[in-house]
N, C-alpha and C positions, 0 to 999 in steps of 0.2 A: 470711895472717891466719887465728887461729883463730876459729870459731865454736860458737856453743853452741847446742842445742834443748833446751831446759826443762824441754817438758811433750810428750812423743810416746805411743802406744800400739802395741807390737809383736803382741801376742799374739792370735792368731788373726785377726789383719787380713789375710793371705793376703801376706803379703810372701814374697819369694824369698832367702832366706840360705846362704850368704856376698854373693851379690849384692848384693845391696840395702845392707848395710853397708858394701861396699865401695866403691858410689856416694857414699856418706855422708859418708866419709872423703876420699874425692875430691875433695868439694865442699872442703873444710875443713873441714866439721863435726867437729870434735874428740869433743866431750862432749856427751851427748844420755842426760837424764833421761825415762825410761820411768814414765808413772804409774800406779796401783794403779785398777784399776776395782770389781774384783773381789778376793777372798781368793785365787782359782783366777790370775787375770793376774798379781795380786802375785808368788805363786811361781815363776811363768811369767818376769815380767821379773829375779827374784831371780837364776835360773840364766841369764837371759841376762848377766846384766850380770857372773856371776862370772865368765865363758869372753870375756868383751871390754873393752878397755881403752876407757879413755871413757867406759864406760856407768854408767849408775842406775838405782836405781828408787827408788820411793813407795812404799809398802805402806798400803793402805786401802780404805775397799769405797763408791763410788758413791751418791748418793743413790734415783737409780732404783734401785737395786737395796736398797735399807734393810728392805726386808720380811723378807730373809733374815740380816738379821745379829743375830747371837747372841752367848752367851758365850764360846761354843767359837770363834765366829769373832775375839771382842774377845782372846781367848788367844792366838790362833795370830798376829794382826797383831804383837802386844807382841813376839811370839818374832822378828817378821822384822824387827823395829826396830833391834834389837840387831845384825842383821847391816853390816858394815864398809861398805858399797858402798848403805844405803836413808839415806838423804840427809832424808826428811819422813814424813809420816802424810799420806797424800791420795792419788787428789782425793776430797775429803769435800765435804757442806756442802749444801744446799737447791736443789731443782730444781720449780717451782712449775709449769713448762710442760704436762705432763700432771697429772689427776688423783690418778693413785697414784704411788708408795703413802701415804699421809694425811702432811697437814703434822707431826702430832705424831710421827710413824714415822719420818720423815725428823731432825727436829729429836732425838729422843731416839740416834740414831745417832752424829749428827754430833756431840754434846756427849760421848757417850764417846768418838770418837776424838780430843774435843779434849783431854782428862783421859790417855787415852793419850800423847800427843805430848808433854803437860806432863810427866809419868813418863818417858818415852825421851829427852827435852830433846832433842829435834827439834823443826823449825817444823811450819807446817800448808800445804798444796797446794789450797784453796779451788774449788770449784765454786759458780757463784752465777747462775742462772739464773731472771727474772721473780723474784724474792722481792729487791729492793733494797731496801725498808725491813726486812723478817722479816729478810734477812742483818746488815743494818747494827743494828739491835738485838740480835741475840744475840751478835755480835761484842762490840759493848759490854758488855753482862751479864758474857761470859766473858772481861772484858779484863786480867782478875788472873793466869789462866793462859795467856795467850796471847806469853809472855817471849822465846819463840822467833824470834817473826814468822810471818806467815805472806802465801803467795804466791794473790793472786788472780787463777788462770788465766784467759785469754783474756778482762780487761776487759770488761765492756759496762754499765757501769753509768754512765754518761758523766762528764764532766768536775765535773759540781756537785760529784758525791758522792765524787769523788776525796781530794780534800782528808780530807773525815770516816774514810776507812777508812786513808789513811795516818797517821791521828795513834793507831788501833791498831795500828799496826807493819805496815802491808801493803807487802808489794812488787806492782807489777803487768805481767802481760806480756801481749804483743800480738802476733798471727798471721798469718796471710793476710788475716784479714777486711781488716787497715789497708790493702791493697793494693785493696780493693772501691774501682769507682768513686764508688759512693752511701753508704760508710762514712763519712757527713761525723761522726758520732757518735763513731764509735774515734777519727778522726783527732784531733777534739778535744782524746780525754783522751792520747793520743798527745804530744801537744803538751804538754798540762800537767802530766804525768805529773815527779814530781823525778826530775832524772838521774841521787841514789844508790836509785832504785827501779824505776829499768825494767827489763826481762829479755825476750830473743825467745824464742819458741816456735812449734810448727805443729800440735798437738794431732793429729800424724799418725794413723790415717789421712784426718781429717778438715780441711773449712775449708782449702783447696789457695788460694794465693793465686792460681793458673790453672783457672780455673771450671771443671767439672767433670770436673777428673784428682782420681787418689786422691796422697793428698798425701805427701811422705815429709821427714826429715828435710836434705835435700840443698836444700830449697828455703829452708834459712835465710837462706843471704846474698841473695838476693831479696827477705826479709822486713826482713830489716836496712836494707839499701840504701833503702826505700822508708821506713821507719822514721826514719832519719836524714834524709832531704829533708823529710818533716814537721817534723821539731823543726829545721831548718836549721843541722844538724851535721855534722863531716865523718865518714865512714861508719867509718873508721879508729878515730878517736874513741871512737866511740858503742860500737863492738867492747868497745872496752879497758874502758867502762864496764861494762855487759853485762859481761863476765866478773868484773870488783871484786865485783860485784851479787849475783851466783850464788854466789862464794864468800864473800861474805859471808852473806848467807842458809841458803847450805846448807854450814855447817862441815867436815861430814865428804867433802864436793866437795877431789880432789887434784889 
């Protein structure tokens, strides 16, 4: 059975390569989308992913990090859109958990990469953290350019507000946390999640469905597995869905 990861981070997370890709593969992991944190990651996961089959990336720059994005940054993403193998514009989008950098810095970021992605006719790769009304209204605001769809990594905005962000085109994927004994939250929107909308991922090197290892791409079918007993499908199944999903969402996905 193949598998897929979504939303992983290679660059400068201290992984060991060829190694580590090679467990990857092992596992079944086939295809494993690398996401943009940075401008510097972007082109980081850019050349990973030309020298390995399977791979992707996002190109886009964090909301923690919105302080630093500029014109010349908003230039050089457009240039890596266009590359064969960058699949979204993300992860982009509002991070409300710490203080900086200001909500209006983060919002003024995330709105040109979203005007971006409508230009590259790419989806969007969402980050959405403590901001679930500020995210769910400016989603609607920008729902004219949002034609692509767009993917909101690692869920946590539960079950209520599910409904409301797939009816702007969201797909949503889920990680280790749905493996948490006290994740009765994920499990929920887990559950309710539509079956043409779900996607696994493990936002390596973070959020290890085995509490405190650093997490890697290889722990998908783990994530899967556990995934599939939540919504009481059979794990085969839910596979074949998960990949319709991805490639539906992310076109330029071969």
């Amino acid at each position: 059975m193949s598998y897929l990861d979504i939303h992983a981070h290679f660059a400068e997370e201290g992984y060991e390569f060829p190694r580590t890709w090679e467990e990857i593969r092992a596992a079944g992991v086939e295809t494993v989308v690398l996401a943009g944190d940075t401008l510097a990651h972007s082109l980081w996961h850019r050349d990973f992913a030309a020298a390995h089959a399977g791979a992707y990336f996002t190109a886009g720059v964090h909301p923690s990090e919105a302080a630093d994005f500029s014109e010349d940054t908003l230039s050089a993403l457009s240039a890596l859109a266009e590359d064969e193998k960058c699949v979204a514009v993300g992860e982009i989008g509002l991070d409300y958990h710490y203080p900086e950098p200001p909500k209006e810095v983060q919002r003024e970021a995330f709105v040109k990469q979203i005007l971006l992605a409508e230009r590259a006719g790419l989806p969007l790769v969402v980050h959405s953290r403590d901001c679930a009304a500020d995210m769910l209204a400016l989603l609607t605001e920008m729902r004219a350019h949002l034609g692509r769809g767009f993917l909101m990594h690692c869920y946590s905005h539960g079950a209520q507000l599910l409904p409301a962000f797939a009816a702007l085109g969201a797909y949503f994927s889920f990680g280790g946390v749905a493996c948490f004994r006290n994740a009765k939250n994920v499990w929920e929107s887990v559950r309710a999640c539509p079956a043409g909308r779900i996607l696994s991922e493990t936002d390596s090197p973070y959020l290890s469905p085995f509490r405190g290892e650093k997490n890697t791409p290889a722990n998908i079918p783990v994530i899967v597995r556990q995934l599939a007993q939540l919504r009481g499908e059979r794990e085969e199944e839910l596979q074949e869905i998960i990949m319709e999903n991805a490639k539906r969402i992310f076109a330029k996905m071969r």
